[in-house]
N, CA, C and O atoms as CSV, one atom per row, in Angstrom:
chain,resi,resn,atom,element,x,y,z
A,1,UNK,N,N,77.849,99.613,167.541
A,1,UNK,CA,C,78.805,99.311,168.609
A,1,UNK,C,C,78.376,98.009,169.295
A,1,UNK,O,O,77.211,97.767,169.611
A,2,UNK,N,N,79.276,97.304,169.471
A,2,UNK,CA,C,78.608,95.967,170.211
A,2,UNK,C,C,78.327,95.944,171.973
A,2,UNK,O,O,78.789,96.729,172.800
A,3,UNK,N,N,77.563,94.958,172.166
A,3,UNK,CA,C,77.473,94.876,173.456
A,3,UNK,C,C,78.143,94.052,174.144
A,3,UNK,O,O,78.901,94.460,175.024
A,4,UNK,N,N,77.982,92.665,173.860
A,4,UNK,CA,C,78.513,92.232,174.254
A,4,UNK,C,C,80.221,91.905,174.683
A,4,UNK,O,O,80.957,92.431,173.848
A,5,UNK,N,N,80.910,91.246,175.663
A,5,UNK,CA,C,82.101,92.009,175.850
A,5,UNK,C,C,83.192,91.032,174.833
A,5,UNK,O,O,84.273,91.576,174.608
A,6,UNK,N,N,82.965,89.546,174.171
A,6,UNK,CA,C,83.853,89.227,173.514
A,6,UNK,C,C,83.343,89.847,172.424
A,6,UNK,O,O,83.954,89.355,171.475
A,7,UNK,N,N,82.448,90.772,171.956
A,7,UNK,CA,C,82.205,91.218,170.535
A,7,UNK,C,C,83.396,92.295,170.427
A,7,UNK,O,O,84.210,92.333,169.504
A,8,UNK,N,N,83.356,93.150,171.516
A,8,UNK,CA,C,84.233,94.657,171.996
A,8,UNK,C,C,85.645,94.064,171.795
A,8,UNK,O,O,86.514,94.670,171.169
A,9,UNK,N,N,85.842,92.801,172.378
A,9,UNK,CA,C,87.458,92.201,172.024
A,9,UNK,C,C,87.215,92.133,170.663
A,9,UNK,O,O,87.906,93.041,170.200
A,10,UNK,N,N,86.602,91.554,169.701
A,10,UNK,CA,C,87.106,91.376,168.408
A,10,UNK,C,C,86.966,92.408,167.878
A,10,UNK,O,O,87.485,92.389,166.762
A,11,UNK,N,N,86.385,93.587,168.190
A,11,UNK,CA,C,86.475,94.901,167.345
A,11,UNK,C,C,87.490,95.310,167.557
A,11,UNK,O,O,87.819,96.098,166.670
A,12,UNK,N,N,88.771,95.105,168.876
A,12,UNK,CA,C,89.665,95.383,169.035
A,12,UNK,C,C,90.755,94.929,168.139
A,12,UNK,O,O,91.609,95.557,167.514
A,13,UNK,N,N,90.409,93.263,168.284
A,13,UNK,CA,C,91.598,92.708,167.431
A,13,UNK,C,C,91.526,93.061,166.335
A,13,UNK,O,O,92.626,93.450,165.943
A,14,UNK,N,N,90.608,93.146,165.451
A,14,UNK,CA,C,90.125,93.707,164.406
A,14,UNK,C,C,90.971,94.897,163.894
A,14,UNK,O,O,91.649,94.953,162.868
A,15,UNK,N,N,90.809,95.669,164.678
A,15,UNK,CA,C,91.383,96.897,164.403
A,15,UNK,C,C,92.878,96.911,164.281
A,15,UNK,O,O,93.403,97.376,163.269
A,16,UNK,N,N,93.603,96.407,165.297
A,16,UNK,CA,C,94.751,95.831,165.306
A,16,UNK,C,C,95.285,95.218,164.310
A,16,UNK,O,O,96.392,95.460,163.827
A,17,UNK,N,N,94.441,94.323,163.935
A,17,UNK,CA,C,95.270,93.062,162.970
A,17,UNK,C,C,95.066,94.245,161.902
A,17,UNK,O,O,96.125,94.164,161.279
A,18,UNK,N,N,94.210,95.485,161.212
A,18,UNK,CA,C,93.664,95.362,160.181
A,18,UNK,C,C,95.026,96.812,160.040
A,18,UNK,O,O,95.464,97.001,158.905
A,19,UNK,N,N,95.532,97.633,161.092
A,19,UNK,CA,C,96.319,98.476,161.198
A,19,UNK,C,C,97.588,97.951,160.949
A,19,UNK,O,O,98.540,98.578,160.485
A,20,UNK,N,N,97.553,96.219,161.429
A,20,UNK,CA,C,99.543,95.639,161.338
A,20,UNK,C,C,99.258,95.557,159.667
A,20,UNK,O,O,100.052,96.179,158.962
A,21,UNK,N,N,98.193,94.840,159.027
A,21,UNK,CA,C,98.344,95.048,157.626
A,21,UNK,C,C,98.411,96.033,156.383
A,21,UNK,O,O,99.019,95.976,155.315
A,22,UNK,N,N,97.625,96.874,156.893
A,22,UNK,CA,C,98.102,97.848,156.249
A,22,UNK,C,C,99.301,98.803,155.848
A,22,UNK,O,O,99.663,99.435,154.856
A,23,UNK,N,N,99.871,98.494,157.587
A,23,UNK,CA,C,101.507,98.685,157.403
A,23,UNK,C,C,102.312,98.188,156.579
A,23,UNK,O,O,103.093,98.748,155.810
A,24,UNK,N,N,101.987,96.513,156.854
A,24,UNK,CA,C,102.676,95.752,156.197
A,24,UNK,C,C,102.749,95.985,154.483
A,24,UNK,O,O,103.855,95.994,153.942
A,25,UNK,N,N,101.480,96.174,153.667
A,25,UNK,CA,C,101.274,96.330,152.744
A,25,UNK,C,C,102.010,97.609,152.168
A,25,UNK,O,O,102.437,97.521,151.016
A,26,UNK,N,N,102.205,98.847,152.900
A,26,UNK,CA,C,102.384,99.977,152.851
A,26,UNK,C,C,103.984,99.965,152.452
A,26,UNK,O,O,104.536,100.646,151.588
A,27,UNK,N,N,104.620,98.895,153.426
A,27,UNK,CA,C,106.453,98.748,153.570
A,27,UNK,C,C,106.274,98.264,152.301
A,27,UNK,O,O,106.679,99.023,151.420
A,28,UNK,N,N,105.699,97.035,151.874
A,28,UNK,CA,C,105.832,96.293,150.235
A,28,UNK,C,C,105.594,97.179,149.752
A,28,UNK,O,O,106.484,98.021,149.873
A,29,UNK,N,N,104.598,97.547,149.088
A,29,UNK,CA,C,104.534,98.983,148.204
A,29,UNK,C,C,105.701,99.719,147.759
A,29,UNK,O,O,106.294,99.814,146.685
A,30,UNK,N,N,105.882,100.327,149.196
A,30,UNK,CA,C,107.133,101.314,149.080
A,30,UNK,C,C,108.343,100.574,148.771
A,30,UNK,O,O,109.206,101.329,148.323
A,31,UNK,N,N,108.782,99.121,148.870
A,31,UNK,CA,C,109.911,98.257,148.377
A,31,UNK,C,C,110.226,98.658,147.129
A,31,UNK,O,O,111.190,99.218,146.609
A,32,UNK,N,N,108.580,97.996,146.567
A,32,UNK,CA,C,109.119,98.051,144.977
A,32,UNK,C,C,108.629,99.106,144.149
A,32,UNK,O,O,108.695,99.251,142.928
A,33,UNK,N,N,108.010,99.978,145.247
A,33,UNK,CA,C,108.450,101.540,144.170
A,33,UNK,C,C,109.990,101.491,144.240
A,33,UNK,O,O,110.587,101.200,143.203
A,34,UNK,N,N,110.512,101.682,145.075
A,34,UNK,CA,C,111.993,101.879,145.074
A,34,UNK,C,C,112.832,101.049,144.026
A,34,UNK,O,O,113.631,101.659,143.314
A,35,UNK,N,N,112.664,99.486,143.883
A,35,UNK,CA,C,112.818,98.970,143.161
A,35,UNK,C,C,112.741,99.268,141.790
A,35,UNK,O,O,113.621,99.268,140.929
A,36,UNK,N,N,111.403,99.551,141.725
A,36,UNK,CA,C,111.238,100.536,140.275
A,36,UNK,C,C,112.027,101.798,139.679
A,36,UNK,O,O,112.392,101.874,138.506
A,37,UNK,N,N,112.253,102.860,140.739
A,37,UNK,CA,C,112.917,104.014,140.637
A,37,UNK,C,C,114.270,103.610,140.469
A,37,UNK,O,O,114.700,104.223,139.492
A,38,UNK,N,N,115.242,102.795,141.001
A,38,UNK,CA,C,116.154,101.972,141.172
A,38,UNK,C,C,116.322,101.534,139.515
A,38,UNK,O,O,117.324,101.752,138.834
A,39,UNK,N,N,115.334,101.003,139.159
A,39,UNK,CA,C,115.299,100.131,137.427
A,39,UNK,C,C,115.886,100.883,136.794
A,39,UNK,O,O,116.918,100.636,136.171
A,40,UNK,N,N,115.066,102.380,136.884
A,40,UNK,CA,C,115.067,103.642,135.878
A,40,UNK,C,C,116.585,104.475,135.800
A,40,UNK,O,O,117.183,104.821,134.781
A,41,UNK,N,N,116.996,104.675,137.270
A,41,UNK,CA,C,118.414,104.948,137.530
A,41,UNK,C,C,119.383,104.614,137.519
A,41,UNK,O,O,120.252,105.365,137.075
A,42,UNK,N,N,119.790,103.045,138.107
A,42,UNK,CA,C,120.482,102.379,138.039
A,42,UNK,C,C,120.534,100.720,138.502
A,42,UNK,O,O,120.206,100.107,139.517
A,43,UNK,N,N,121.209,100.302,137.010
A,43,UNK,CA,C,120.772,99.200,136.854
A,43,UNK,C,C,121.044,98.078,138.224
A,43,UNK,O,O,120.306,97.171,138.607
A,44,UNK,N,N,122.719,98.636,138.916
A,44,UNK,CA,C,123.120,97.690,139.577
A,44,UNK,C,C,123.015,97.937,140.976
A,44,UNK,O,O,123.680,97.372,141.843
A,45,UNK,N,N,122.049,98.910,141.170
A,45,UNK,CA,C,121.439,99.219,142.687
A,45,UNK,C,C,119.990,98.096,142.210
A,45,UNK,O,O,119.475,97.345,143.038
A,46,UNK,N,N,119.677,98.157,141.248
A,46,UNK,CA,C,118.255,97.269,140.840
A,46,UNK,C,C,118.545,95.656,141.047
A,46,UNK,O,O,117.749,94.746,141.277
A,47,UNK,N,N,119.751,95.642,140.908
A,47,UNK,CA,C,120.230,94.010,141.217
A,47,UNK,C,C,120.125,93.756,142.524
A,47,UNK,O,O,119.780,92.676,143.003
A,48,UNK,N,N,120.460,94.880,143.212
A,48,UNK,CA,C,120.752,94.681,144.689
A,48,UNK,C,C,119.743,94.317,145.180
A,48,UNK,O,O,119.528,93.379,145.948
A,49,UNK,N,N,118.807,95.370,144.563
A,49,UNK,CA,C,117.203,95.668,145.756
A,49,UNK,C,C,116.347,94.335,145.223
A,49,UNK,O,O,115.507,94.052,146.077
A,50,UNK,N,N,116.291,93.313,143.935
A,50,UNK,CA,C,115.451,92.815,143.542
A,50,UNK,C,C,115.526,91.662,144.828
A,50,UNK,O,O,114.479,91.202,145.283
A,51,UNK,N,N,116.746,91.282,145.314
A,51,UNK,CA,C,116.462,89.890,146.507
A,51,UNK,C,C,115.762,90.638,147.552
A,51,UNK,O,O,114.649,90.199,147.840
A,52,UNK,N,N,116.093,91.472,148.059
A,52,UNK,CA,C,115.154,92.518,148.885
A,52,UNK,C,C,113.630,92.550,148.847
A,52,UNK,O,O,112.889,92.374,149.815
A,53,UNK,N,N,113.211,92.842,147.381
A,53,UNK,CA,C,111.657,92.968,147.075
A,53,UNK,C,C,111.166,91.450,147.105
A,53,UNK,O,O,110.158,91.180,147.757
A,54,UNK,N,N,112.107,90.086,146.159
A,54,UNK,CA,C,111.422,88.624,146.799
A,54,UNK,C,C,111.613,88.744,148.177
A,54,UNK,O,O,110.488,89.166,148.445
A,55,UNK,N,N,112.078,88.702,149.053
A,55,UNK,CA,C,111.959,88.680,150.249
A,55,UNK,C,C,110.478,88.607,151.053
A,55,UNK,O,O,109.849,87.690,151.581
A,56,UNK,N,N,110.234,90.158,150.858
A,56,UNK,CA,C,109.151,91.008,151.217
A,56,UNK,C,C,108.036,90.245,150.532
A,56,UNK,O,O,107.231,89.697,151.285
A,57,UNK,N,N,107.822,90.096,148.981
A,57,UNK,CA,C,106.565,89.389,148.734
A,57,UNK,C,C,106.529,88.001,148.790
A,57,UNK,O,O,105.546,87.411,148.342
A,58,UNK,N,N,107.541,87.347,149.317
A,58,UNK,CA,C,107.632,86.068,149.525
A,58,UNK,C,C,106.618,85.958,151.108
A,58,UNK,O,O,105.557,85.342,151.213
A,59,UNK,N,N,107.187,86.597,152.000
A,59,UNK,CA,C,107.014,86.752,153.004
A,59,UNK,C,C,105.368,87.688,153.552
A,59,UNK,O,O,104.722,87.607,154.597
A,60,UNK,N,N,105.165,88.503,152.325
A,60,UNK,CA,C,103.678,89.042,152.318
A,60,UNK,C,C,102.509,87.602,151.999
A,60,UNK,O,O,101.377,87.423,152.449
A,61,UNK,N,N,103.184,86.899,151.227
A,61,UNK,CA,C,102.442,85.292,150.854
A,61,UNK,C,C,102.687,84.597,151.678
A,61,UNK,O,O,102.055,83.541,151.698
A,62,UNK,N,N,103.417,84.776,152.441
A,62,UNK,CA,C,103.572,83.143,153.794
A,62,UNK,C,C,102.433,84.184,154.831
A,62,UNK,O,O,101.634,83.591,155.555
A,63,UNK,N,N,102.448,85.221,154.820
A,63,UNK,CA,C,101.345,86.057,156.157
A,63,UNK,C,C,100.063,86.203,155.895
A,63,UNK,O,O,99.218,86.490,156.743
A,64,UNK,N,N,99.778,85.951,154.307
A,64,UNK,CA,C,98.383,85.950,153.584
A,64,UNK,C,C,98.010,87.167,153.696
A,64,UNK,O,O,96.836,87.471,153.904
A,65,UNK,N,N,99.065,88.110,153.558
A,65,UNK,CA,C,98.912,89.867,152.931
A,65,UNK,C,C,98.660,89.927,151.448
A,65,UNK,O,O,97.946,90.789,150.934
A,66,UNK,N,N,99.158,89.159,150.912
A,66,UNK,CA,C,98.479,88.808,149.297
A,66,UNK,C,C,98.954,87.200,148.652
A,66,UNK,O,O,99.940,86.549,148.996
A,67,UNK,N,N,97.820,86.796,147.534
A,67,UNK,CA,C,98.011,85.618,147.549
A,67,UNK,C,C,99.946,85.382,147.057
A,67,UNK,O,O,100.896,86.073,146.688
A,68,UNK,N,N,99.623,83.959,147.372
A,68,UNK,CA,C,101.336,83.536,146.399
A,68,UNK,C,C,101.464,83.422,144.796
A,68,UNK,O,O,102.445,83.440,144.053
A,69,UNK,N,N,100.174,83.308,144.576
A,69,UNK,CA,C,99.775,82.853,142.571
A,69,UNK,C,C,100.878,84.821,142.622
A,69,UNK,O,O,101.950,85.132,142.103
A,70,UNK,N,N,99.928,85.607,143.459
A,70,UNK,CA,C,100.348,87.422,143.196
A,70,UNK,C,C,101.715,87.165,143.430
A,70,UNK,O,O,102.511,87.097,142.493
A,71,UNK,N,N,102.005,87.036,144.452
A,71,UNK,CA,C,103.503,87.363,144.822
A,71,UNK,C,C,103.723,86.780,143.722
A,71,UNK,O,O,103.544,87.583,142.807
A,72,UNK,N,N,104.169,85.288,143.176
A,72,UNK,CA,C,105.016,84.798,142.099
A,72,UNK,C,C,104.295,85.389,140.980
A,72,UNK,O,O,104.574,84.572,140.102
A,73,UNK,N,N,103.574,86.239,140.438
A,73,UNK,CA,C,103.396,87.279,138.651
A,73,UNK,C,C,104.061,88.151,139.731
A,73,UNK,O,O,105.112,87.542,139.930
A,74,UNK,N,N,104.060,88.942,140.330
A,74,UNK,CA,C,104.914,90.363,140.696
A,74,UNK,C,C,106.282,89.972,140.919
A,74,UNK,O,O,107.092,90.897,140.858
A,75,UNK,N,N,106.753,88.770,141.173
A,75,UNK,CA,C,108.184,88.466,141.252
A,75,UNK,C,C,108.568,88.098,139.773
A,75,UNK,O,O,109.756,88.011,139.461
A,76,UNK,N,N,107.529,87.877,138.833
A,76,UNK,CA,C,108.587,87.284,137.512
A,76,UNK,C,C,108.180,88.808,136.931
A,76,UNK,O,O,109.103,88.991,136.137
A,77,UNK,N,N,107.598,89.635,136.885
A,77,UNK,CA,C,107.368,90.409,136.032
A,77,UNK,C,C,108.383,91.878,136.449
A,77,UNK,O,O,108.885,92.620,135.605
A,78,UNK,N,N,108.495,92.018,137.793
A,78,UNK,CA,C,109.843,92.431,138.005
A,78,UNK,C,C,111.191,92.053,137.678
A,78,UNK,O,O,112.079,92.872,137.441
A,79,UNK,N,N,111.360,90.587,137.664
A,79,UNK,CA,C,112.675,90.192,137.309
A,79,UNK,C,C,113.029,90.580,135.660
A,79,UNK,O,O,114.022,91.070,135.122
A,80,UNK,N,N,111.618,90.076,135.113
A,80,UNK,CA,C,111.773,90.869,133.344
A,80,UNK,C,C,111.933,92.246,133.644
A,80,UNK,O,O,112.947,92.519,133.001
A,81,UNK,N,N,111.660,93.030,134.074
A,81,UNK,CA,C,112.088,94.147,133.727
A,81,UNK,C,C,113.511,94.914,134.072
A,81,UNK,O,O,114.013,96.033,133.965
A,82,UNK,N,N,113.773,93.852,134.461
A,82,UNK,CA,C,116.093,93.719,134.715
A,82,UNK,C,C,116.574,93.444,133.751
A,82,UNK,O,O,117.512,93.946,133.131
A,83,UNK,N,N,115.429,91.930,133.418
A,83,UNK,CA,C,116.175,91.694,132.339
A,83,UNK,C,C,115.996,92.619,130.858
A,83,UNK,O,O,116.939,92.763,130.080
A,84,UNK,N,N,115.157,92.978,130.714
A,84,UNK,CA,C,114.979,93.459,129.827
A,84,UNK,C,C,116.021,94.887,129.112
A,84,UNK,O,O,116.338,95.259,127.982
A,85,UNK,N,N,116.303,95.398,130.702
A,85,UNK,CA,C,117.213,96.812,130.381
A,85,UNK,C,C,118.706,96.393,130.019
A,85,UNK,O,O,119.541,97.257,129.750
């Protein structure tokens, strides 16, 4: 536990920042499961949701929730699998 009192603030922010990301990560996740389940069911709910899921990992890479090299392989390797069906 720290003593000092700006140490006690950054264990705070800490905690904070480390709780908004995990959320954040948690909403992406759950995007493109849906996205996925979406693939399997139907094709033209999968059209819908794919600008939806760039969105989200576009936007997980501008917040540095994961890199952009990731976001752009998880955005082309989803789009193949539209195309592919």
């Amino acid at each position: 536990m720290p003593n000092v009192k700006a140490a006690k603030k950054d264990l705070k922010q800490t905690a904070v920042r480390t709780a908004r990301n995990l959320a954040a990560k948690k909403e992406l996740k759950e995007t493109i499961k849906d996205y996925k389940k979406a693939l399997e069911a139907d094709q033209k709910k999968a059209q819908e949701l794919l600008p939806t899921v760039f969105k989200k990992l576009d936007k997980a890479a501008k917040n540095n929730l994961i890199k952009e090299n990731a976001a752009s392989r998880m955005k082309s390797r989803l789009s193949r699998k539209l195309a592919v069906k």
